[in-house]
Each structure stands twice: as structure tokens, then as C-alpha cells.
N, CA, C and O atoms as a CHARMM CRD file, in Angstrom:
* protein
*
  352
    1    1 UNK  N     22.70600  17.10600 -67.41500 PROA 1      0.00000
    2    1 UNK  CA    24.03000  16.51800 -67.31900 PROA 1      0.00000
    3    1 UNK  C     23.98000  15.00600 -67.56800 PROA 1      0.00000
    4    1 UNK  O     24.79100  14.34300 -68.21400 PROA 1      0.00000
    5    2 UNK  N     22.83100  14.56700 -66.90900 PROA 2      0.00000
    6    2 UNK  CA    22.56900  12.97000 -67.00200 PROA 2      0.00000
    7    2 UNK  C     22.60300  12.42700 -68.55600 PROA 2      0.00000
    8    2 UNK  O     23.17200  11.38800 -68.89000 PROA 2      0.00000
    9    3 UNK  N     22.01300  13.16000 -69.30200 PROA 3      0.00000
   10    3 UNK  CA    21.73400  13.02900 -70.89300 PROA 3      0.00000
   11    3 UNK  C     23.04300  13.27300 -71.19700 PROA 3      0.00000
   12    3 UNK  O     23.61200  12.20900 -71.44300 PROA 3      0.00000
   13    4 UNK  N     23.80100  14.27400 -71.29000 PROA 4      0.00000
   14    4 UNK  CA    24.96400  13.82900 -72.15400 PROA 4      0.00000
   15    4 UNK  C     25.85400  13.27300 -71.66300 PROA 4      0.00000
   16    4 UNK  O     26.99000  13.44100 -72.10600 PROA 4      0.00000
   17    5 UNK  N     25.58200  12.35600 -70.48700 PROA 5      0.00000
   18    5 UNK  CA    26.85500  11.43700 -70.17900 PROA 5      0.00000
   19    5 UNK  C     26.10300   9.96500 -70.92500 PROA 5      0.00000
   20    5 UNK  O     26.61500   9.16200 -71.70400 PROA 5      0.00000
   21    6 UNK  N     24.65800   9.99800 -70.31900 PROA 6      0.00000
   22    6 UNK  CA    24.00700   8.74600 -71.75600 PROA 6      0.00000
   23    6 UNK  C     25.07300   8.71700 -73.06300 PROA 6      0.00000
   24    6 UNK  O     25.90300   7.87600 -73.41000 PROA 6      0.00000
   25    7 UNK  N     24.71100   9.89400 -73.57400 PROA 7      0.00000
   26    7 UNK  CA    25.27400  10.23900 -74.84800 PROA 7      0.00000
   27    7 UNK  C     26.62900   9.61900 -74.88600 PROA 7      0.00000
   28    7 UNK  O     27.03900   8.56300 -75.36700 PROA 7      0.00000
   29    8 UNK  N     27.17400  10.54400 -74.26700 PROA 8      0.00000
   30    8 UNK  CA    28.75300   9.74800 -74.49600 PROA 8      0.00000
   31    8 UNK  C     29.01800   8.15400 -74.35200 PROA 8      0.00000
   32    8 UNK  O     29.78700   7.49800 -75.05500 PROA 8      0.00000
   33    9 UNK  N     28.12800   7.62200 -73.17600 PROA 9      0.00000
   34    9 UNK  CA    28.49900   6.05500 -73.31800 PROA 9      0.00000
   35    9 UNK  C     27.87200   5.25600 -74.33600 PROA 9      0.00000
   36    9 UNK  O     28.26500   4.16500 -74.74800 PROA 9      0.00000
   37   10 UNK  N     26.61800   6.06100 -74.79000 PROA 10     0.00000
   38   10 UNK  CA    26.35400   5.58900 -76.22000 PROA 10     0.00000
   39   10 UNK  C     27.39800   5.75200 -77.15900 PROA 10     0.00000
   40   10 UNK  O     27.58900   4.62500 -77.61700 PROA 10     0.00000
   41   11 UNK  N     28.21200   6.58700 -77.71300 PROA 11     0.00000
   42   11 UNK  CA    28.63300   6.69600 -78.10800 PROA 11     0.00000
   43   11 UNK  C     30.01900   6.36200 -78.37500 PROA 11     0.00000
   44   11 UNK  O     30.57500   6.48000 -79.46700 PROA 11     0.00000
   45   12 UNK  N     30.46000   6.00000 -77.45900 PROA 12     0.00000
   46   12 UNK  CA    32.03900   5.49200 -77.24500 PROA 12     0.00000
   47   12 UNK  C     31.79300   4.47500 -76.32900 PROA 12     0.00000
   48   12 UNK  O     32.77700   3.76400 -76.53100 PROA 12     0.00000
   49   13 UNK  N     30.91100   3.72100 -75.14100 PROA 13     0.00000
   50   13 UNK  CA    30.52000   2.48000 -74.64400 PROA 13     0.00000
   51   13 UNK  C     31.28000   2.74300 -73.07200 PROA 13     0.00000
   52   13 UNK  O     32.09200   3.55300 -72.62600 PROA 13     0.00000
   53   14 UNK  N     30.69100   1.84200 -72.66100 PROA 14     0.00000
   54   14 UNK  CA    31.31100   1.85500 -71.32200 PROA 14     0.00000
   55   14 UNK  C     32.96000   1.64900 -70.95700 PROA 14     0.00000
   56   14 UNK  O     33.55900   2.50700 -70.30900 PROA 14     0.00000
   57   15 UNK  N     33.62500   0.40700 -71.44800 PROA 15     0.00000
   58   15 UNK  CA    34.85000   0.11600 -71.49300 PROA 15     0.00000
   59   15 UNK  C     35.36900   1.31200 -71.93300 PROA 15     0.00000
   60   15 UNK  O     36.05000   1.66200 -70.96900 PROA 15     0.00000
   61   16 UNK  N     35.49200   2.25300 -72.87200 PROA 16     0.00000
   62   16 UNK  CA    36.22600   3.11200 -73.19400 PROA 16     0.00000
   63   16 UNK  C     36.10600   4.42900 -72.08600 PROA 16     0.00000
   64   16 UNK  O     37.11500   5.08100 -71.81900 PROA 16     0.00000
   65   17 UNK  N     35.00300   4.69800 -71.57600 PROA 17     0.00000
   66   17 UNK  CA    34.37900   5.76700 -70.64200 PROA 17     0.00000
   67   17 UNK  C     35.84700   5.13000 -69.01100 PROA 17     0.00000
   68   17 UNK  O     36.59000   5.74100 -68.24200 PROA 17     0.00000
   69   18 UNK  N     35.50500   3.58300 -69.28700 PROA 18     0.00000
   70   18 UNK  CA    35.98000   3.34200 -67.88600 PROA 18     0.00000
   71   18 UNK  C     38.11700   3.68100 -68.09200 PROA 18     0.00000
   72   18 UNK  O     38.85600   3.80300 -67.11500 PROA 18     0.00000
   73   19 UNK  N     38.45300   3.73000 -69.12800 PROA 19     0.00000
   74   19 UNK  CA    40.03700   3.93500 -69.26500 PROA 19     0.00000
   75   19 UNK  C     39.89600   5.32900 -69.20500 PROA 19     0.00000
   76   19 UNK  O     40.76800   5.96000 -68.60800 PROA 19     0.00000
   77   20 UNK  N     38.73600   6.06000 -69.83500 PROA 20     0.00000
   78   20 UNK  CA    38.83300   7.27700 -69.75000 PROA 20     0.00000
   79   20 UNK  C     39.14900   8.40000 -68.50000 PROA 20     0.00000
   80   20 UNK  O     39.81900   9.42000 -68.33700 PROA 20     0.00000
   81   21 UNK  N     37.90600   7.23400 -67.46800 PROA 21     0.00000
   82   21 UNK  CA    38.25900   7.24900 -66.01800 PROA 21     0.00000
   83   21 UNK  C     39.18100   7.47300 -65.19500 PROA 21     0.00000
   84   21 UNK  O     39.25500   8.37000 -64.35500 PROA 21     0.00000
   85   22 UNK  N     40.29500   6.18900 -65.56700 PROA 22     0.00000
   86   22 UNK  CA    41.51100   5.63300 -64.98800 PROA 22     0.00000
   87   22 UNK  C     42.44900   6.84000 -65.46200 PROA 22     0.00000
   88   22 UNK  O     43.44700   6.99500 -64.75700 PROA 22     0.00000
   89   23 UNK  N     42.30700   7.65800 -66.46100 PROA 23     0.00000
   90   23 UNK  CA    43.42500   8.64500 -67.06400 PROA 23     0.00000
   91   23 UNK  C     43.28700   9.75600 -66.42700 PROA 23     0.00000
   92   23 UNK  O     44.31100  10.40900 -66.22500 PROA 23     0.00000
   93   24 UNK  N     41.51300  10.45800 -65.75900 PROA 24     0.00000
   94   24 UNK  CA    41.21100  10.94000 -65.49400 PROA 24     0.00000
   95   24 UNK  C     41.82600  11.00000 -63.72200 PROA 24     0.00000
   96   24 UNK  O     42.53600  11.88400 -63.24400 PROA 24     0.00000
   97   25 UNK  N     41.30900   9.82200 -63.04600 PROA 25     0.00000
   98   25 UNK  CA    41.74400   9.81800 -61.76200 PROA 25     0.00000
   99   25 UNK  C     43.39800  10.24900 -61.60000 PROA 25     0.00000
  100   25 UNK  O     43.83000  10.82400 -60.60100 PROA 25     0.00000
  101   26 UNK  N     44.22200   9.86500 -62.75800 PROA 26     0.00000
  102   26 UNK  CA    45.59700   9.64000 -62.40900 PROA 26     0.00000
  103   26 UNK  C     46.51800  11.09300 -62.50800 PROA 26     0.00000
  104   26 UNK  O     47.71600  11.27700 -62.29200 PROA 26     0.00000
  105   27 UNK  N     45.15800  12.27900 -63.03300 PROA 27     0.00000
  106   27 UNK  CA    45.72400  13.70300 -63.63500 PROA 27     0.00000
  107   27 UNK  C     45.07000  14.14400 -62.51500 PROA 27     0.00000
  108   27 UNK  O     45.46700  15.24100 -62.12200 PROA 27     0.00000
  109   28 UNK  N     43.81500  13.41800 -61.59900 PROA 28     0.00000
  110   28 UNK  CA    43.81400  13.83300 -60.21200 PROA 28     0.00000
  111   28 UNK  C     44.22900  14.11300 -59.13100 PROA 28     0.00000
  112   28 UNK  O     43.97000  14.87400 -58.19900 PROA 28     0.00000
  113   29 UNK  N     45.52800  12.72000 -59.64600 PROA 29     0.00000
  114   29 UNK  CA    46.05900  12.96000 -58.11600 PROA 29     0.00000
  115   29 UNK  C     47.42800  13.55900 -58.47600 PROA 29     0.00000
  116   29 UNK  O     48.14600  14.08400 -57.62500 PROA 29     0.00000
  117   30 UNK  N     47.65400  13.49100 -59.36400 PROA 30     0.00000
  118   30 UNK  CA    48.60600  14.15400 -60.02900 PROA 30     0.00000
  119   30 UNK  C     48.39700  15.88800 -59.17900 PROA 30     0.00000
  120   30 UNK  O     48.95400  16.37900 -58.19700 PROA 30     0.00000
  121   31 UNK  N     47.42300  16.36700 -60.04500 PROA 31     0.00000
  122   31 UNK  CA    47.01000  17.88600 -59.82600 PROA 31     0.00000
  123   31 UNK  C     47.06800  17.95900 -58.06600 PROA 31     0.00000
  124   31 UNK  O     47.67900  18.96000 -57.69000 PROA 31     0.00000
  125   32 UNK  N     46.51200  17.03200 -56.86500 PROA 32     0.00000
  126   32 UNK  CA    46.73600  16.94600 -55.96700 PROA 32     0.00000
  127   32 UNK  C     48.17500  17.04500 -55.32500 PROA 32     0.00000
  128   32 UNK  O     48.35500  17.57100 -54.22700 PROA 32     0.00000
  129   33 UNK  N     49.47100  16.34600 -56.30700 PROA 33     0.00000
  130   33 UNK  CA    50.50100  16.49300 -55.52800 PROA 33     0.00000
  131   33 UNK  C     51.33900  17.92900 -55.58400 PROA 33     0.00000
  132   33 UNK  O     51.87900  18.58800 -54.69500 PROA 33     0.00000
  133   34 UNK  N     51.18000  18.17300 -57.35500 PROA 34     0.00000
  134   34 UNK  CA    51.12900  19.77600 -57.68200 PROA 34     0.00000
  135   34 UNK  C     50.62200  20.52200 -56.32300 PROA 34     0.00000
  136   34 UNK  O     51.46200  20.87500 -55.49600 PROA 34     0.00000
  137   35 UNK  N     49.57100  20.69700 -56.16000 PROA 35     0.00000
  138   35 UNK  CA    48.68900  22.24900 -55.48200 PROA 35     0.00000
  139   35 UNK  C     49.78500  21.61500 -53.94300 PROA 35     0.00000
  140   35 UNK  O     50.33700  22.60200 -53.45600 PROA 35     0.00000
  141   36 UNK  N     49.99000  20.90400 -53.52300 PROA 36     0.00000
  142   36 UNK  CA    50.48200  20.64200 -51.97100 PROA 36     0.00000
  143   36 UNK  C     52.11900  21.23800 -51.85500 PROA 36     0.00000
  144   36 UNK  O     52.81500  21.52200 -50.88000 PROA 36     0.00000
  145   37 UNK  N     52.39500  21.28200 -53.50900 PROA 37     0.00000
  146   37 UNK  CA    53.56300  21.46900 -53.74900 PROA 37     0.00000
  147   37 UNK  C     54.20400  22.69400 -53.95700 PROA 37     0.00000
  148   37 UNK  O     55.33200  23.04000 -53.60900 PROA 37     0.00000
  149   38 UNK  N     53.00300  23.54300 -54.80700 PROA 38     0.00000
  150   38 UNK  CA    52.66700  25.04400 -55.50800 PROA 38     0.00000
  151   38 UNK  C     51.43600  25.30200 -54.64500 PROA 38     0.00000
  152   38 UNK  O     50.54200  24.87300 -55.37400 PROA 38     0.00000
  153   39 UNK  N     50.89900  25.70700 -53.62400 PROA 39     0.00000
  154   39 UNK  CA    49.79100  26.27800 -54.15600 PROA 39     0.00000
  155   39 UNK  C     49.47800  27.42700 -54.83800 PROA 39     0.00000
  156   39 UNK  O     49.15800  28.41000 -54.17100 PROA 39     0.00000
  157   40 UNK  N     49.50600  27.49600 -56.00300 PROA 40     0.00000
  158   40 UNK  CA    49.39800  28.18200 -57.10900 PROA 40     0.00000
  159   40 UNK  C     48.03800  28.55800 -57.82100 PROA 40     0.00000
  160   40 UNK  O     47.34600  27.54400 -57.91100 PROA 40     0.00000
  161   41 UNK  N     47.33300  29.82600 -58.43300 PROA 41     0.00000
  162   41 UNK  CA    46.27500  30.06100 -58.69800 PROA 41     0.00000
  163   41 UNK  C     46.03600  29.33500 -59.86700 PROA 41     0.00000
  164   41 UNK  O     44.87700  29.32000 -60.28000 PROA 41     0.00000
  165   42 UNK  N     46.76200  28.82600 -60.38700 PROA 42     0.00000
  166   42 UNK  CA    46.87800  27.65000 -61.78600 PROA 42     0.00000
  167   42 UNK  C     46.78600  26.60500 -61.41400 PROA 42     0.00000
  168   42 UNK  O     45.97300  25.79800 -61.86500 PROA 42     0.00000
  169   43 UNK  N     47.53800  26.39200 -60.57200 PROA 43     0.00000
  170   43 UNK  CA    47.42400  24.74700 -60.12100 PROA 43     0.00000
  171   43 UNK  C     46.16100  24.85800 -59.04000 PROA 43     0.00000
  172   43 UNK  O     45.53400  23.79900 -59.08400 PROA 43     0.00000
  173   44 UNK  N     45.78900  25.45700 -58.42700 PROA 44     0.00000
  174   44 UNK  CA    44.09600  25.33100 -57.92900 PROA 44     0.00000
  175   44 UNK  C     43.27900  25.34800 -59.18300 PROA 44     0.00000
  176   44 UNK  O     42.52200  24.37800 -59.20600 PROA 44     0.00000
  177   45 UNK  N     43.16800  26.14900 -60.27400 PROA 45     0.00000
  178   45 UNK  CA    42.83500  26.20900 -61.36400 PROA 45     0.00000
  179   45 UNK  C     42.60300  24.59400 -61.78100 PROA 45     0.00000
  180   45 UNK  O     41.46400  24.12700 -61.81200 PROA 45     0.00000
  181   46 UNK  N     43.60200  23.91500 -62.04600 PROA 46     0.00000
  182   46 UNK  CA    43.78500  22.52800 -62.76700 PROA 46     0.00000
  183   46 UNK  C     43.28400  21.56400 -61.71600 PROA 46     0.00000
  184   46 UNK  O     42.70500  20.54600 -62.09500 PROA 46     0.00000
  185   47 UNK  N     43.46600  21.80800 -60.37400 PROA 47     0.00000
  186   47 UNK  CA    42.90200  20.84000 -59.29400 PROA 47     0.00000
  187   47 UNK  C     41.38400  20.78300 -59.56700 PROA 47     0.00000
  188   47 UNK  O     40.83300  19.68500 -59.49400 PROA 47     0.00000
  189   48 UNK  N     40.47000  22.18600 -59.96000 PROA 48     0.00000
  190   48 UNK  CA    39.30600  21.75900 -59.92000 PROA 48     0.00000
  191   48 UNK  C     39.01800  21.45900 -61.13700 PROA 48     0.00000
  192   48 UNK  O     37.90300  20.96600 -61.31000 PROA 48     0.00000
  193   49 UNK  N     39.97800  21.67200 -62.43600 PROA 49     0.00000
  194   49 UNK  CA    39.41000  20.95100 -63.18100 PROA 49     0.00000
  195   49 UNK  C     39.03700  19.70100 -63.36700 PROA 49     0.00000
  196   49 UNK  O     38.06500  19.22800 -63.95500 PROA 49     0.00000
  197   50 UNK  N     40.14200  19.09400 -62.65500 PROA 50     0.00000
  198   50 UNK  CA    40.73700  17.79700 -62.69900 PROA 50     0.00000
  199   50 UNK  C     39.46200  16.75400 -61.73900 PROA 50     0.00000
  200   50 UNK  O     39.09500  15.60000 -61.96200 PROA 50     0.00000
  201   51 UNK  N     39.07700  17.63400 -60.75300 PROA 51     0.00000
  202   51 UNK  CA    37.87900  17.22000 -59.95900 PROA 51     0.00000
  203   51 UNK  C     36.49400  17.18800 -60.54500 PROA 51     0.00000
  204   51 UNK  O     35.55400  16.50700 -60.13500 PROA 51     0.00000
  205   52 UNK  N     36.50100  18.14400 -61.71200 PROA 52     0.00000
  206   52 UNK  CA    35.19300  17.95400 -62.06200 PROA 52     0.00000
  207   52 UNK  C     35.47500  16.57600 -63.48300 PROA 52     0.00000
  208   52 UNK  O     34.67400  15.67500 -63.73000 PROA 52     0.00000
  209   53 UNK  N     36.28400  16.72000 -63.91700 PROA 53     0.00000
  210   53 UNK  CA    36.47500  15.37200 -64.58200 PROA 53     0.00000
  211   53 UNK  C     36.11700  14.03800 -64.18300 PROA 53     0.00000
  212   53 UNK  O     35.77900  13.06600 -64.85700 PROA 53     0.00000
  213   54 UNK  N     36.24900  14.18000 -63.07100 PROA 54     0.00000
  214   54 UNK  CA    36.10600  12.65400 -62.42700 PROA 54     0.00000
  215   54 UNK  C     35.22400  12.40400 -62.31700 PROA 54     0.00000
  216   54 UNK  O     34.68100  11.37300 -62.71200 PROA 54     0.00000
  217   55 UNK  N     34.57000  13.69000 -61.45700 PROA 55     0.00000
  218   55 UNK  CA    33.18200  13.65600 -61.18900 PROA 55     0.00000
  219   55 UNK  C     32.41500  13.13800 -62.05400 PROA 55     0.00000
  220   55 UNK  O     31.67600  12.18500 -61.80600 PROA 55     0.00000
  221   56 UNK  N     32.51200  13.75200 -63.25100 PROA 56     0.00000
  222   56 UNK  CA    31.17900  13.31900 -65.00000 PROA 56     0.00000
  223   56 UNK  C     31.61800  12.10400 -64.82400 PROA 56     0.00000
  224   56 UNK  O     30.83500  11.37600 -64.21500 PROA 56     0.00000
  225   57 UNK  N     33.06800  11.42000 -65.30400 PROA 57     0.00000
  226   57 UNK  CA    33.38800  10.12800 -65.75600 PROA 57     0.00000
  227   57 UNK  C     32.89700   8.95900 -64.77000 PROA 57     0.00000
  228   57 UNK  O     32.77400   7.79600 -65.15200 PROA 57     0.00000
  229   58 UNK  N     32.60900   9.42400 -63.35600 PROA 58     0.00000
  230   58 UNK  CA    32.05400   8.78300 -62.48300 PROA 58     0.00000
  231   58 UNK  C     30.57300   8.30300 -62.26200 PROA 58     0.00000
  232   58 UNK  O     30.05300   7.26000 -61.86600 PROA 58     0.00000
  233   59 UNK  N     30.17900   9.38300 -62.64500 PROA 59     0.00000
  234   59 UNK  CA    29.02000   9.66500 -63.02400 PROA 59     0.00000
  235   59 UNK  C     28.26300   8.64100 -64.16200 PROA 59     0.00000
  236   59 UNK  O     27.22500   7.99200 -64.02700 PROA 59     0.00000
  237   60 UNK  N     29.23600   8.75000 -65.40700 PROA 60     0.00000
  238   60 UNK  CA    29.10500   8.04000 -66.61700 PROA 60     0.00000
  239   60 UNK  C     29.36700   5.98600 -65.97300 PROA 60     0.00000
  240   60 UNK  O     28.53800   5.13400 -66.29400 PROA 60     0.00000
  241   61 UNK  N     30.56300   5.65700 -65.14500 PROA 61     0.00000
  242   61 UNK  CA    30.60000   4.52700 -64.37100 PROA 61     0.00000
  243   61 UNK  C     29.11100   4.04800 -63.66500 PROA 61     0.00000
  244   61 UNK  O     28.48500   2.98900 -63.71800 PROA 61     0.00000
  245   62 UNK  N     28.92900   4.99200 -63.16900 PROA 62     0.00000
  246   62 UNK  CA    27.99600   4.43300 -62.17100 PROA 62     0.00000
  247   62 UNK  C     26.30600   4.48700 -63.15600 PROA 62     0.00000
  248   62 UNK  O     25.45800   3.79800 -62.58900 PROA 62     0.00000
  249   63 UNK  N     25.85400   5.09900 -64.30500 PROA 63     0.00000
  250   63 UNK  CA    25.50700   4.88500 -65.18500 PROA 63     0.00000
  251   63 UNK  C     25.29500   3.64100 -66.07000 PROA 63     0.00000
  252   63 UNK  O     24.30100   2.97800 -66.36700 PROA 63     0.00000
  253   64 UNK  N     26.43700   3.58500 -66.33900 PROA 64     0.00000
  254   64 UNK  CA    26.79800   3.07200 -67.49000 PROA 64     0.00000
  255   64 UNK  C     26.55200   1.17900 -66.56600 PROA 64     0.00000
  256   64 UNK  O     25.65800   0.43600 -66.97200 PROA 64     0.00000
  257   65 UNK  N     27.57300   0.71300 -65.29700 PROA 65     0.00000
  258   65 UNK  CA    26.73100  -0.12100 -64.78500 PROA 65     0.00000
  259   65 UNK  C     25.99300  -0.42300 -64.15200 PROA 65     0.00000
  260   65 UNK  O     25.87900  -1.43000 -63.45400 PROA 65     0.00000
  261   66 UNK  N     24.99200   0.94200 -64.40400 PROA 66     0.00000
  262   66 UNK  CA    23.39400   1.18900 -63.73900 PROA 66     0.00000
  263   66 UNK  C     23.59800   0.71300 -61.90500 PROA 66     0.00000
  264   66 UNK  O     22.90100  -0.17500 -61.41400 PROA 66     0.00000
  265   67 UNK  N     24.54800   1.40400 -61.17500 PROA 67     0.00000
  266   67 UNK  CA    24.97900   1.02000 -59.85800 PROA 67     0.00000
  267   67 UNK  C     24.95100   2.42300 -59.07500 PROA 67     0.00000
  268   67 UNK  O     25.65200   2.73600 -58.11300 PROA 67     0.00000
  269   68 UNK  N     23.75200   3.36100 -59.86400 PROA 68     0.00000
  270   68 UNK  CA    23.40700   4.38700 -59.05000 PROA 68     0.00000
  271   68 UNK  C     23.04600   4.40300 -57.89300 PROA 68     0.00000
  272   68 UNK  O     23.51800   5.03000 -56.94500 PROA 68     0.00000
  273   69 UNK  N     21.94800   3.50800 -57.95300 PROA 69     0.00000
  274   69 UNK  CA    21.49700   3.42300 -55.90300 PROA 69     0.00000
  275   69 UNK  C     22.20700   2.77200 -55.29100 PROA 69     0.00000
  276   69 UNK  O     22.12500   2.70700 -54.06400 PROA 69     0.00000
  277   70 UNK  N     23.25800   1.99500 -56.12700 PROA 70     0.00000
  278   70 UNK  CA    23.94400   1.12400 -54.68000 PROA 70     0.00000
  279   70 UNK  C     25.32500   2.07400 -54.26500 PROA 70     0.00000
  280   70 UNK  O     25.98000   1.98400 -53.22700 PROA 70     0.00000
  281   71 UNK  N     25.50500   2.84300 -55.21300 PROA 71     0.00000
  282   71 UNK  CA    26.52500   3.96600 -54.82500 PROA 71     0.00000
  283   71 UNK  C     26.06700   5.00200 -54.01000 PROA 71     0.00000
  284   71 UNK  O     26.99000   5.58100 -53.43800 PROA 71     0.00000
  285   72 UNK  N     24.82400   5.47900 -53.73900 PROA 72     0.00000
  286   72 UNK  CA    23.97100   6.15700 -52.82800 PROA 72     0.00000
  287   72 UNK  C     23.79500   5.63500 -51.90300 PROA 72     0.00000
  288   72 UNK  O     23.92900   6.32300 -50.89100 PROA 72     0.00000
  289   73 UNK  N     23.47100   4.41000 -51.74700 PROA 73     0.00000
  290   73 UNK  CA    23.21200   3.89500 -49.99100 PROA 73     0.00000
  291   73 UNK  C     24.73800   3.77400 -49.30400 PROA 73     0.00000
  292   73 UNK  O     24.96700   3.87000 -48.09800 PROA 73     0.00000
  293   74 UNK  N     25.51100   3.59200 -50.12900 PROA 74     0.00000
  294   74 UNK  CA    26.84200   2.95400 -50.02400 PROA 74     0.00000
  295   74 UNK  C     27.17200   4.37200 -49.30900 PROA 74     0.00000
  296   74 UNK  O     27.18400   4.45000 -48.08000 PROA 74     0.00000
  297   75 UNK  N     27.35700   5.14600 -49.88500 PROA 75     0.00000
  298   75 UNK  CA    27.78700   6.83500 -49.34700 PROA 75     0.00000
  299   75 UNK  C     26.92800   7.03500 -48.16500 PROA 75     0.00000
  300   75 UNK  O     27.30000   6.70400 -47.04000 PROA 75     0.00000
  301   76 UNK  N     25.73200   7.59600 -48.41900 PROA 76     0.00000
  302   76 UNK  CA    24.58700   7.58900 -47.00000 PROA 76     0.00000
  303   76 UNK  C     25.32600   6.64000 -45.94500 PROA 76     0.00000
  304   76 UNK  O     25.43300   7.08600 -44.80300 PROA 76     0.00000
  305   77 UNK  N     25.82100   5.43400 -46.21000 PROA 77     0.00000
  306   77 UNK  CA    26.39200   4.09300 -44.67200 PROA 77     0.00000
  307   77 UNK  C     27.38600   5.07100 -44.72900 PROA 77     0.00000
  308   77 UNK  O     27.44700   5.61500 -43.62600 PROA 77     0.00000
  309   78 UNK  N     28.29300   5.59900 -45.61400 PROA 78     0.00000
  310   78 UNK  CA    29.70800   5.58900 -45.26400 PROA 78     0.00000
  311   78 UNK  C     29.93100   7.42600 -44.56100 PROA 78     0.00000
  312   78 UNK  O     30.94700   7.82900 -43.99600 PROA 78     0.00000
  313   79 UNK  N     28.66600   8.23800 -44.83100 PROA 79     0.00000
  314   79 UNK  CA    28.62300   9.40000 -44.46000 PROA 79     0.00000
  315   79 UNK  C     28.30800   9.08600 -42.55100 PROA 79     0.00000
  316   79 UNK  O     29.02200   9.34500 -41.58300 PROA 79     0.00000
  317   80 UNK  N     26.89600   8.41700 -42.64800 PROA 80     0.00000
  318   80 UNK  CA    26.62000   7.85200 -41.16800 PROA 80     0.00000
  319   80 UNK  C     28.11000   7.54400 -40.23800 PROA 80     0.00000
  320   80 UNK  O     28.60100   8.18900 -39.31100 PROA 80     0.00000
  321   81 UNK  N     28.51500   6.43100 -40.83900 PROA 81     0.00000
  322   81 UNK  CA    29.75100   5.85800 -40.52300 PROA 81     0.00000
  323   81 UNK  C     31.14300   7.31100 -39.71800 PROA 81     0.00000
  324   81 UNK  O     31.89200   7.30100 -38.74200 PROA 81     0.00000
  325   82 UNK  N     30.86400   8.22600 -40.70600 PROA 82     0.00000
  326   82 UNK  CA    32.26000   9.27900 -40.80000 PROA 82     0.00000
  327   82 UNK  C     31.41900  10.41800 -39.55400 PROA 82     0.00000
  328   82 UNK  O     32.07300  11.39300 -39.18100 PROA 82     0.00000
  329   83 UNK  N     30.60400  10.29900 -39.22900 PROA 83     0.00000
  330   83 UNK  CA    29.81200  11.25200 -38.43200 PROA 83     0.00000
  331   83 UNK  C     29.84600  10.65400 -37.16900 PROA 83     0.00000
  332   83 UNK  O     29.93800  11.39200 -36.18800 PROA 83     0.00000
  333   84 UNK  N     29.76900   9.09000 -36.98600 PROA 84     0.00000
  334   84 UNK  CA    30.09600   8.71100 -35.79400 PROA 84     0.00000
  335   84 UNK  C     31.00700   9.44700 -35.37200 PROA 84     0.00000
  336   84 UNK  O     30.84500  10.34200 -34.54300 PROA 84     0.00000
  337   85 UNK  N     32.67700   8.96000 -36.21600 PROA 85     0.00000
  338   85 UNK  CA    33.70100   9.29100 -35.91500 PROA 85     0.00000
  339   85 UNK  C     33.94800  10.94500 -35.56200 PROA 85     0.00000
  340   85 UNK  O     34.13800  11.38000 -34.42600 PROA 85     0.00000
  341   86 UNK  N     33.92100  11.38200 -36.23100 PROA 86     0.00000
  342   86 UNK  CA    33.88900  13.13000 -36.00000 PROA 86     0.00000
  343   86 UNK  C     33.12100  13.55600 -34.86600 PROA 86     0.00000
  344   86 UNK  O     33.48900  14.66800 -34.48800 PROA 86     0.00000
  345   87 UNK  N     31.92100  12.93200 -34.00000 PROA 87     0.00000
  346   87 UNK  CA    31.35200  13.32400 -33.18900 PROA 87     0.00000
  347   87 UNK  C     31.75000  12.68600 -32.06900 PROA 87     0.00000
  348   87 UNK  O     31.99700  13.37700 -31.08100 PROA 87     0.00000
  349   88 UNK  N     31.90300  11.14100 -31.99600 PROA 88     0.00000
  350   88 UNK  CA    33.16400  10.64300 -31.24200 PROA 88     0.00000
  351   88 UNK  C     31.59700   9.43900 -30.40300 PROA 88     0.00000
  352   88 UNK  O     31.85700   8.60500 -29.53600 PROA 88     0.00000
């Protein structure tokens, strides 16, 4: 998966990957207000599409400005962080 998101930012560059992003997130939450609205076997359908979109293009972000480990520790604090809370 890692290789053809290389690929693509080779290929079309980061700036374009990152609008690609922004179009991506916005059919996210989009599909989010849908399914709350319908929950519908289509519109769950399009919700996870819409989730795995982000996911790659995120993927390709955090890539592309090589900010892999700091997005990993960042999550690991913020998972720690959410486990306090839930456990109290």
C-alpha cells in the first residue's frame, strides 16, 4: 500500500495529493451526515468508502511530509490520554 501511495505523490506531488485530501475529507463528512440521516445499506456503503479514502490520502500526507513518527507518538499520547478518560 505504502508503494503506491509513493507512486501517486510521485506522480501528481504532494500539493495536489493535499487538495485531493481536503475533497476527500469534505465527501466524509458529508457521507457522515447522510448515514445519521438514512441509515441506509448504500449510504453505509459510501460511509466506508468515503473512510477508506481518507485513510490512503492521509496516509499519502503524512508520507509525503515524511511526519510518520510524529503522527504515531502523537496518537500513542492521544490514545494514553482517551484511556485515562474512559477509565476515569
Amino acid at each position: 500500500m505504502k508503494e503506491v501511495c509513493q507512486q501517486a505523490l510521485d506522480k501528481w506531488g504532494l500539493e495536489k495529493q493535499e487538495l485531493i485530501l481536503i475533497e476527500e475529507m469534505a465527501e466524509l463528512t458529508q457521507a457522515l451526515i447522510k448515514n445519521r440521516r438514512n441509515d441506509t445499506n448504500a449510504v453505509h456503503a459510501n460511509l466506508v468508502e468515503e473512510i477508506a479514502d481518507v485513510e490512503i490520502m492521509l496516509m499519502q500526507l503524512k508520507m509525503g511530509r515524511k511526519i510518520e513518527r510524529d503522527v504515531q507518538s502523537w496518537k500513542e499520547y492521544k490514545i494514553k490520554a482517551l484511556k485515562q478518560k474512559v477509565l476515569g
